[in-house]
C-alpha positions in Angstrom: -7.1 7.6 26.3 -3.2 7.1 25.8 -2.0 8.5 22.9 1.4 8.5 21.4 3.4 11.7 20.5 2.5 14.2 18.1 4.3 14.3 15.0 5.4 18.2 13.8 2.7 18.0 11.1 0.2 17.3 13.4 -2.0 15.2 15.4 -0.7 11.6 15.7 -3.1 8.2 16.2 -5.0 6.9 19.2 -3.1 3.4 19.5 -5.5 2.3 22.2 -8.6 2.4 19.2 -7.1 0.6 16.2 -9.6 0.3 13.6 -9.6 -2.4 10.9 -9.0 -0.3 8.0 -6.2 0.2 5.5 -5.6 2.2 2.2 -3.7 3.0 -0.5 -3.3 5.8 -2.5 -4.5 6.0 -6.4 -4.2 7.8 -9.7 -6.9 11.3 -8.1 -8.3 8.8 -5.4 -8.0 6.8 -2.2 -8.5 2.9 -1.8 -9.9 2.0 1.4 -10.0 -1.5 3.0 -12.8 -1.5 5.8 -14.6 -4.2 7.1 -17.5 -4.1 4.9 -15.1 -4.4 1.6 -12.8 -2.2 -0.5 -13.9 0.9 -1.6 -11.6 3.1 -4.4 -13.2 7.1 -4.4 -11.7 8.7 -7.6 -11.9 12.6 -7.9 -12.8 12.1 -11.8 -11.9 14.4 -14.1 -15.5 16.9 -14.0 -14.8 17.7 -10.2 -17.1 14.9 -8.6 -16.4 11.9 -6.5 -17.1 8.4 -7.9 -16.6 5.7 -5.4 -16.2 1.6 -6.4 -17.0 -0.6 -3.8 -16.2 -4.6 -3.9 -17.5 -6.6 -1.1 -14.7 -9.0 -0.5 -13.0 -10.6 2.3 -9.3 -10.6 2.7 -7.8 -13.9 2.3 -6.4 -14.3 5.5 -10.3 -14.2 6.5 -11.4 -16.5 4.3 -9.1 -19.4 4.8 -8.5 -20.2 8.0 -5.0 -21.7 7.6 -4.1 -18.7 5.7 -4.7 -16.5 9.0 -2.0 -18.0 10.9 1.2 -15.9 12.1 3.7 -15.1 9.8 2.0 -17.1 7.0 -0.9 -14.1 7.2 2.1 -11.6 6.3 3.3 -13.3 2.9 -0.5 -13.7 2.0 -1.6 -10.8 2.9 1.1 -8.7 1.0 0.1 -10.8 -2.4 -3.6 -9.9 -1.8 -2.5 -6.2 -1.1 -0.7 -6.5 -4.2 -3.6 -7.7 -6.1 -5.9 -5.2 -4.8 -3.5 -2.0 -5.3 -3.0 -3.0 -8.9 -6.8 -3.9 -9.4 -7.5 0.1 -8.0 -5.1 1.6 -9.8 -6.1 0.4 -13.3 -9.4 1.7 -11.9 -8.2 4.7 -11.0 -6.5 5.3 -14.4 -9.9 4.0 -16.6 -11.0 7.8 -16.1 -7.9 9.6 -17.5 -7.1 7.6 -20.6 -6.9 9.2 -23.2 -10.0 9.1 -25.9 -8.0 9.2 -28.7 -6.1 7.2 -27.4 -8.7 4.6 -26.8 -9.6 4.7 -30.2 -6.7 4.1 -31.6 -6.4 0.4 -30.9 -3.0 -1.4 -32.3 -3.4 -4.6 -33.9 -1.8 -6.3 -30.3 -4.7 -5.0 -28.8 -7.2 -6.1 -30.7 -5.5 -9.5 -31.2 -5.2 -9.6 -27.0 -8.5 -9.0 -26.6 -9.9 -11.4 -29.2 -7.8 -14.2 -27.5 -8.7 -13.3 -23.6 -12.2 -11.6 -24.4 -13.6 -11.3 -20.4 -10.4 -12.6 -19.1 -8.3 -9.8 -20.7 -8.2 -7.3 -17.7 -7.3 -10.4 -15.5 -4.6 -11.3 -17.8 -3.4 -7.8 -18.0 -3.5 -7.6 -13.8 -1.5 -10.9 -13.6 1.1 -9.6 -15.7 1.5 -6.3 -14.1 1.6 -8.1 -10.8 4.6 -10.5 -12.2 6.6 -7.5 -13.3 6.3 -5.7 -10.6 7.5 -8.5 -8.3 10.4 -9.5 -10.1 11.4 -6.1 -10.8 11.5 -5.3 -6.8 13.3 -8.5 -6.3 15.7 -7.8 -8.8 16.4 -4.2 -7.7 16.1 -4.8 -3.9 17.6 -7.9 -2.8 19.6 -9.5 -5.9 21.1 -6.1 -7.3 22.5 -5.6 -3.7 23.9 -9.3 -3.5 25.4 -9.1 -6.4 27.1 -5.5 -5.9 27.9 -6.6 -2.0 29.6 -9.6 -3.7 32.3 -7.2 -4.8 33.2 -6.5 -1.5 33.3 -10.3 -0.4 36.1 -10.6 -3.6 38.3 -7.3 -3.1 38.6 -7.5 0.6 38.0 -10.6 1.8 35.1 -9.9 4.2 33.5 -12.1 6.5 29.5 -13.0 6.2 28.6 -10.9 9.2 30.3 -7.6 7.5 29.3 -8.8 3.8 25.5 -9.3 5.0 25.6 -5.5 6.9 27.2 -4.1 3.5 24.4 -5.9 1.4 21.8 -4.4 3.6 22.9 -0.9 3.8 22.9 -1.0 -0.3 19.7 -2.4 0.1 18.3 0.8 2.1 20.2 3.2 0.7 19.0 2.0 -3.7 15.4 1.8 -1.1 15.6 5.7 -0.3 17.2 6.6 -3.4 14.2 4.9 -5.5 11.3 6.8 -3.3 13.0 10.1 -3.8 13.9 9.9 -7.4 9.6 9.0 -8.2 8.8 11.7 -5.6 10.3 14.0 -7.9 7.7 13.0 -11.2 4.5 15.4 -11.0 2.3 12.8 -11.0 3.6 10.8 -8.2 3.7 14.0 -6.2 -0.3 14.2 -6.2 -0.4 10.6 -5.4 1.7 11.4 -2.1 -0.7 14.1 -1.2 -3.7 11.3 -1.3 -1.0 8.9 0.5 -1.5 11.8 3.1 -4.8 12.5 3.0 -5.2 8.2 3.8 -3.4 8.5 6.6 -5.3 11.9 7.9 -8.8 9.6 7.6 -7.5 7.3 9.0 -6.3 9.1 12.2 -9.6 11.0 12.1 -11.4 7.9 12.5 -9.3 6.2 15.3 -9.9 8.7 17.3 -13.5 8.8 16.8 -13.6 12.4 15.5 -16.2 13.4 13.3 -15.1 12.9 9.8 -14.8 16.0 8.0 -11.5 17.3 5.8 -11.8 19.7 8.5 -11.3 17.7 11.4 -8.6 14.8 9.4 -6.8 18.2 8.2 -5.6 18.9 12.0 -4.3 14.9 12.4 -0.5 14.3 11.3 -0.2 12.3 8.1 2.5 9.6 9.5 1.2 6.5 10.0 3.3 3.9 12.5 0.8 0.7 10.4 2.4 2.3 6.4 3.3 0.4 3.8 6.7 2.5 3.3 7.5 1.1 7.5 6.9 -2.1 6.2 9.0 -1.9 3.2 11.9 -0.5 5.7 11.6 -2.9 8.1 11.7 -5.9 5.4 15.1 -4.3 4.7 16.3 -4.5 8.4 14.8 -8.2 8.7 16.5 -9.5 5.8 19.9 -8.2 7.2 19.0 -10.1 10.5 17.7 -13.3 8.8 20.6 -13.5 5.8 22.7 -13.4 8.3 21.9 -16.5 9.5 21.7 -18.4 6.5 24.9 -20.6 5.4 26.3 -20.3 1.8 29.5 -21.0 -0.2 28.8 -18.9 -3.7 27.2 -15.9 -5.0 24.2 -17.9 -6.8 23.1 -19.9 -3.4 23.0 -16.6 -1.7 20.6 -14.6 -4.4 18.1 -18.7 -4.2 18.5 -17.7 -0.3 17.2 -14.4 -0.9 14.6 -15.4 -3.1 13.1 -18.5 -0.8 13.4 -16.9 2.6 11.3 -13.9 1.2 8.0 -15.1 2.3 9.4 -15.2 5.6 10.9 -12.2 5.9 7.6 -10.2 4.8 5.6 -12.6 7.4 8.0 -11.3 10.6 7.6 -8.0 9.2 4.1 -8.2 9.0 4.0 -9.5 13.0 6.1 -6.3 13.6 4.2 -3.9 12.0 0.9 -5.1 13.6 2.3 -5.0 17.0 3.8 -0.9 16.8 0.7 -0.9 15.5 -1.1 -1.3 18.7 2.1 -0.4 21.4 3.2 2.4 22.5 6.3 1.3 24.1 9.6 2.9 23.3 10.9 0.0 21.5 7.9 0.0 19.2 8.7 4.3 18.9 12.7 3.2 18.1 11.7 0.5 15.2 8.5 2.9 13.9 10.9 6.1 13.6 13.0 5.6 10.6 9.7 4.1 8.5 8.0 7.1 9.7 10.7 9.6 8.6 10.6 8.1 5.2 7.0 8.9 4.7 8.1 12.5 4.8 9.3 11.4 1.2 6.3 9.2 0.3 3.1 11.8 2.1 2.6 15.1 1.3 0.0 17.6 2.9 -3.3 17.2 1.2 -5.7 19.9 0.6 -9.4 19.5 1.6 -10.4 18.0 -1.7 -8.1 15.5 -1.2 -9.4 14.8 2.4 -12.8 14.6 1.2 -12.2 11.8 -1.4 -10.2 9.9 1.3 -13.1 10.2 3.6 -16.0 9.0 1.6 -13.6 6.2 0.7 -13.2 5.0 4.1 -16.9 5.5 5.3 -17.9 3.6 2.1 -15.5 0.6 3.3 -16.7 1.0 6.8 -20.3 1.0 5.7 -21.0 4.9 7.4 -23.4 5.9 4.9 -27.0 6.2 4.3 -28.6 3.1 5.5 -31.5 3.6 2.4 -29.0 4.4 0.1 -27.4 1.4 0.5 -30.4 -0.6 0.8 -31.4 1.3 -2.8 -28.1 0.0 -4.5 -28.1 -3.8 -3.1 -31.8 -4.1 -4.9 -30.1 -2.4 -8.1 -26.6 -4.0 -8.2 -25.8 -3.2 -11.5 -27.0 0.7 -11.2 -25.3 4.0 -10.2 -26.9 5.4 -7.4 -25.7 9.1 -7.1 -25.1 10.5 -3.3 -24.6 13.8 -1.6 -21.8 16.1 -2.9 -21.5 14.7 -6.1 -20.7 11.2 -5.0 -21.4 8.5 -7.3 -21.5 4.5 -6.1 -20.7 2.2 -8.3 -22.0 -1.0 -5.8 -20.4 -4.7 -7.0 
């Protein structure tokens, strides 16, 4: 089997055996996305595992139309979007504060008398709204606006005002990872960022899974979200570029509409380095990977462990009785080996 070249830290991927599983890292926990569902492990807070597993399809999968080049890429970064929120309040549920649970204001009460079931929805909705207008905002309007300076003071033509824009862009882009790298919390999250990416290089190359054997793999991943954040940088540059304007506000509607498309090339781009191991796919992956020296940090066996029964739960590599046990019982807790606990939905 080809393989591409190690990373210092370690072991790299077999590109040859891509496997159909992503992640994301949570508050103590993985989120794995296999082809049985999505399964969130949480190292809660009296030393055992508790896994959540949600047996849904991807919406590229469900929807035929939806599956389509470039259109998969917007779609599938809202449903990632979804997903990572949905795991991360779930993460969170089991380090809230009791006190501070009990001590409901009178918004809360009034927010949950007025959404009852829906209120978690509600909640998720708005997170995901403020979360996309504030990236927007920072990453691709901020710069226009700033780059716009330029354009005034000297003059510049679009070709030089577009490459300005888009080394603000990356450089506020670094500058944002590094400053939240530095919070204490984060910095455990970036450990489980690691320990994802471990797993996964574990299981592409068909090794046994074991924080042992994942612990020996490198913990830069060519198929990370932090490539495809870069490379949306560098496609925007490429694809503003193109785009005719004659003032400040129809270039920030430019940047806004031609988003969708810019996060569809990216995701065609990412799946192909994902499976080549040409040089050109090694030139494009390098300054992505570099930045997840910022965004990974070594994990410790713990860490590996939670990742791992994350990804075998998405994958379905568990006991074929226990599972059988928790579809007859939907709405029980069947408790595992090692202190795992399966919360089946």
């Amino acid at each position: 089997m080809q393989e591409v070249s190690h990373s210092t830290e370690g072991r790299g991927g077999n590109m040859s055996n891509i496997k159909s599983v992503g992640g994301q890292a949570v508050i103590e926990g993985v989120m794995m996305r296999g082809s049985k569902g999505v399964a969130t492990a949480v190292r809660v807070p009296d030393g055992s595992i508790v896994v959540d597993f949600q047996d849904t399809l991807p919406l590229t999968k469900k929807y035929k139309i939806l599956g389509v080049p470039i259109i998969r890429g917007f779609v599938s970064l809202v449903d990632s979007m979804i997903v990572g929120i949905k795991t991360l309040n779930y993460s969170a549920s089991f380090f809230e504060d009791e006190e501070d649970k009990a001590e409901a204001t009178g918004f809360d009460k009034w927010f949950s008398n007025t959404f009852k079931d829906n209120s978690t929805n509600v909640i998720m909705g708005i997170s995901l709204l403020v979360s996309a207008v504030f990236s927007i905002l920072l990453f691709f309007i901020f710069p226009t606006i700033v780059a716009n300076f330029f354009n005034k003071a000297f003059s510049a033509n679009k070709v030089v005002l577009n490459i300005i824009e888009g080394i603000l862009r990356v450089v506020i882009f670094i500058g944002y990872i590094f400053f939240i790298g530095k919070l204490e919390d984060i910095q455990r999250v970036f450990q489980y960022h690691g320990a994802e990416h471990k797993t996964i290089f574990c299981y592409e190359n068909n090794m046994e899974l074991t924080p042992e054997n994942a612990a020996t793999f490198g913990r830069l991943h060519p198929r990370c979200g932090t490539n495809f954040m870069f490379l949306v940088m560098i496609v925007s540059i490429i694809l503003f570029s193109l785009t005719p304007w004659t003032s400040l506000l129809q270039r920030i509607l430019y940047r806004v509409i031609l988003l969708p498309v810019i996060s569809g090339i990216t995701y065609e781009l990412i799946k192909w380095m994902g499976r080549s191991d040409s040089k050109f796919s090694k030139v494009l992956s390098y300054p992505g990977l570099m930045l997840q020296k910022i965004t990974t940090s070594e994990p410790d066996l713990q860490q590996l462990e939670v990742a791992i029964k994350a990804l075998k739960v998405a994958e379905g590599i568990v006991d074929p009785v226990v599972i059988e046990e928790v579809v007859e019982e939907p709405a029980a807790l069947e408790v595992l080996a090692d202190d795992v606990v399966i919360d089946y939905k």
